[in-house]
N, C-alpha and C positions, 0 to 999 in steps of 0.2 A: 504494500500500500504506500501510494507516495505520501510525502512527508507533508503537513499543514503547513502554509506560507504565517512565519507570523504577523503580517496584516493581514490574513484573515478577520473577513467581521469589523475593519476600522475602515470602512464604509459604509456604512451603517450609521445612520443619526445616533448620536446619545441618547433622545427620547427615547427610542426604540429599545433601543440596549434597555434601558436602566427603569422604561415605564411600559410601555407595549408590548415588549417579551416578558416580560415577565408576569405581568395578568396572562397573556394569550397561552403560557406554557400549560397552565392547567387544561385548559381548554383543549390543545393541542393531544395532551396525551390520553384525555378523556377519547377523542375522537380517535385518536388510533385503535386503543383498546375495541371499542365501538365497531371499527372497520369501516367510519365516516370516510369516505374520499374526499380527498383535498377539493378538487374541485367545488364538491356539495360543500363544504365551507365557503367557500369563495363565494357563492351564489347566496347562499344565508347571509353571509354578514352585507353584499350588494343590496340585498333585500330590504334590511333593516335601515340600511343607509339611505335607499331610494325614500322608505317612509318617512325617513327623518325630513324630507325636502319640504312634507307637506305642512309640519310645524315652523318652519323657518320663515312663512306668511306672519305671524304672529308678534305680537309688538308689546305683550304682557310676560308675566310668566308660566305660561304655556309653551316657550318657546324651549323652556328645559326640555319637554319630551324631543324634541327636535337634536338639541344637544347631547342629550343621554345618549338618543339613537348613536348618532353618529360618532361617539366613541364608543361604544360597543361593536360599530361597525370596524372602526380603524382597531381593535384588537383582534375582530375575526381575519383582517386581513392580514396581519402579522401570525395566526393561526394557523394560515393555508399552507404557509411555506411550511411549517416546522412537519405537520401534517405529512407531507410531500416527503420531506426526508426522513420523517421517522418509519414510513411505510413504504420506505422506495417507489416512492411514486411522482417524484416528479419527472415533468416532462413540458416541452415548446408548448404545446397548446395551454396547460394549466400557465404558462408566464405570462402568456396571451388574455388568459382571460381575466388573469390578475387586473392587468391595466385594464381591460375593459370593465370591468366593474369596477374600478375606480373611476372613471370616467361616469357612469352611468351617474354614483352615488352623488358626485359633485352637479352635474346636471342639475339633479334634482335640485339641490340643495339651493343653486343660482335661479331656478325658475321660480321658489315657493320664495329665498329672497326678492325675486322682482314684484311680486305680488305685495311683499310689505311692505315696499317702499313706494306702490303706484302712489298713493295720496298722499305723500311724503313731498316736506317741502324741494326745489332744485337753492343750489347756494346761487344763482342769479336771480329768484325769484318765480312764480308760481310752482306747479306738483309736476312731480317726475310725467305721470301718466306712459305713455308709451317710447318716452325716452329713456326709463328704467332697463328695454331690452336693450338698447344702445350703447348703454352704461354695463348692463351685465354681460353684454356679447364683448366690449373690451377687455375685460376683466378676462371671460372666460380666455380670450385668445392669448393673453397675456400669461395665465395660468397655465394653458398646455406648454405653450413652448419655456415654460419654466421648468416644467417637472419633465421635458424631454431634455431637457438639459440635466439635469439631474441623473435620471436613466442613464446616461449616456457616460456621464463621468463614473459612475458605480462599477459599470460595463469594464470601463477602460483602469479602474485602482483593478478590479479582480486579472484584467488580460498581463497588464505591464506590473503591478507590485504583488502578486500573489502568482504572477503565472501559471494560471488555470488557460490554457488554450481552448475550454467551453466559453470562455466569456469574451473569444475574438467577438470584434462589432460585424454584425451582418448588414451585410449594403441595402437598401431598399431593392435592389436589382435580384438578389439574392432571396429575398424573401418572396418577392413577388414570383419568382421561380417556385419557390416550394409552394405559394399557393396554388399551381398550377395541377398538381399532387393533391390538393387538399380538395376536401367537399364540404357539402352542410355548412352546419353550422362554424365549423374549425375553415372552410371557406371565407366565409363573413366575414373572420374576426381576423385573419388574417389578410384580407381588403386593411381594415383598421390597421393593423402591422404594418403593414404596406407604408402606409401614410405616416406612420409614426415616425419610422426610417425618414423619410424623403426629410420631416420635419427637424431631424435630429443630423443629417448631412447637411440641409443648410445652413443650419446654425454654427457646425461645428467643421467647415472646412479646411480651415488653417488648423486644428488639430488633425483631420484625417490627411493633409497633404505634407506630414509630419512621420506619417506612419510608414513610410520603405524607412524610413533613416534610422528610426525606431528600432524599427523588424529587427535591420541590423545588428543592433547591439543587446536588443532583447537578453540573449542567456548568456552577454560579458559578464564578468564576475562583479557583482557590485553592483547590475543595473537597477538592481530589483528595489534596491536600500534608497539608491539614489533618489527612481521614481517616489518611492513615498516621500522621503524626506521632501522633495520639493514639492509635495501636492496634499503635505497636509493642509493647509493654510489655505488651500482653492477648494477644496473638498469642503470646507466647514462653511465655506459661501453656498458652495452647489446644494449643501444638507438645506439651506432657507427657502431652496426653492421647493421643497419634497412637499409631500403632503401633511406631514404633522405642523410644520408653521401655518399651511393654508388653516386646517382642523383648528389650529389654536385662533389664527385670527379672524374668521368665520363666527366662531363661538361668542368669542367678544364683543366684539363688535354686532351678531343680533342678541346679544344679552343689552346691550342697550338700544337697543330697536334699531341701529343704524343700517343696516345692511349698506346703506348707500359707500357708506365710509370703505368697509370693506374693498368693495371695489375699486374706490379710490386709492387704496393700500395696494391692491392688485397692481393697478395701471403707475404710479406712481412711486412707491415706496419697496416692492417686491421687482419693477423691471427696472429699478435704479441698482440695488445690491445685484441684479443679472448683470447689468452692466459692470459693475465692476469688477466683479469676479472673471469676467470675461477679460478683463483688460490684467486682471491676475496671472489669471490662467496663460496668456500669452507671455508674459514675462517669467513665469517659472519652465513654459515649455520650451524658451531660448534657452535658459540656462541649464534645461536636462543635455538639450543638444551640444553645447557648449564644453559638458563637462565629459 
């Protein structure tokens, strides 16, 4: 058995670590014992989540059920995986649907906020009304290419500092190939795939045009040390784009009915720290090349 990379797992948010794994473990081994498949987690805690969207309307304290849900949903989803390898069952499709129900459950969550904020004042004067979807569609778009950024740097700590060659990044070209293989349902969600690539190359092409020069030195002695050392410090940026800062600042902000706010964190205050993380991240991946 090969040997654990020790940055194994320091990809991984701290929350996760130290609050979402460890509620979720119980759960986790419950379901194994159980013969629960990871998947059937994945779709339970999506479920919960999607309901929670329809409390997030709510501008009292009602809006708790909305927030309960939806960390109980972010521990089922930290469940799937554990699931997955405690029962050797993980597999592409269960990574796949991961994100799509994380996707679904945020939907929800941005639709049932637009609804609390239609009658909600605008900061220039009169009510959101139907500029509420305008204001939640930036947000939203703002929010995926965050947390495809994120995706993407996890990918690349497991490829280049744990040297796992499952965690090479697959081109969108590549995937759209194996959906060619795929049907049904694992079809669909790999269309979604598809797209997530495309989203995750354009953002990130001066890191993938990076990657022959890489390759190269990949298994010199010392790469692996180097890689982390220089990407701790961009990694703890990419962690803000994940979804437990979304989860935390969602919560907050409709605990005080603002949803509006929120989105303005989104468009604002969440794609300002993308920015510079990005502007990070290019200066430490001179100086891996460099060195």
């Amino acid at each position: 058995m090969p040997q654990e990379s020790p940055y194994s797992g320091q990809e991984e948010d701290r929350i996760d670590r130290w609050f979402n794994r460890k509620l979720a473990y119980p759960v986790a081994v419950v379901s194994a014992r159980l013969g629960v498949h990871p998947n059937v987690v994945s779709i339970v805690g999506m479920m919960l989540g999607v309901a929670s969207g329809w409390w997030f309307q709510f501008q009292d304290a009602t809006v708790l059920w909305g927030v309960g849900l939806l960390v109980v949903s972010t521990i089922l989803d930290n469940a799937d995986g554990m699931v997955a390898r405690m029962t050797n069952k993980s597999s592409e499709f269960g990574y796949i649907l991961d994100g799509v129900c994380d996707n679904f459950v945020f939907i929800s969550v941005y639709v049932g906020g637009i609804y609390g904020i239609w009658t909600g004042p605008m900061p220039w004067g009169g009510t959101w009304g139907a500029w509420a979807w305008v204001l939640a569609c930036a947000a939203g778009f703002s929010h995926g290419r965050q947390s495809a950024m994120l995706d993407f740097y996890k990918m690349q700590w497991r490829y280049w500092a744990c040297q796992r060659d499952g965690a090479r990044f697959k081109t969108s070209a590549e995937v759209a190939e194996r959906r060619t293989r795929a049907s049904g349902i694992a079809r669909l969600f790999m269309g979604m795939h598809v797209a997530h690539a495309r989203r995750q190359e354009s953002m990130a092409r001066r890191r993938l045009a990076l990657a022959p020069q890489m390759e190269a030195a990949r298994f010199r002695s010392g790469f692996s040390d180097r890689y982390a050392s220089l990407n701790r410090l961009p990694m703890k940026g990419w962690f803000f784009m994940g979804p437990n800062w979304h989860v935390i600042a969602v919560c907050v902000f409709a605990l005080i009915g603002r949803f509006d706010l929120y989105c303005w964190s989104q468009i604002l205050l969440f794609n300002g720290a993308l920015l510079a993380t990005f502007v990070l991240q290019r200066v430490r991946d001179r100086a891996l090349l460099a060195a």
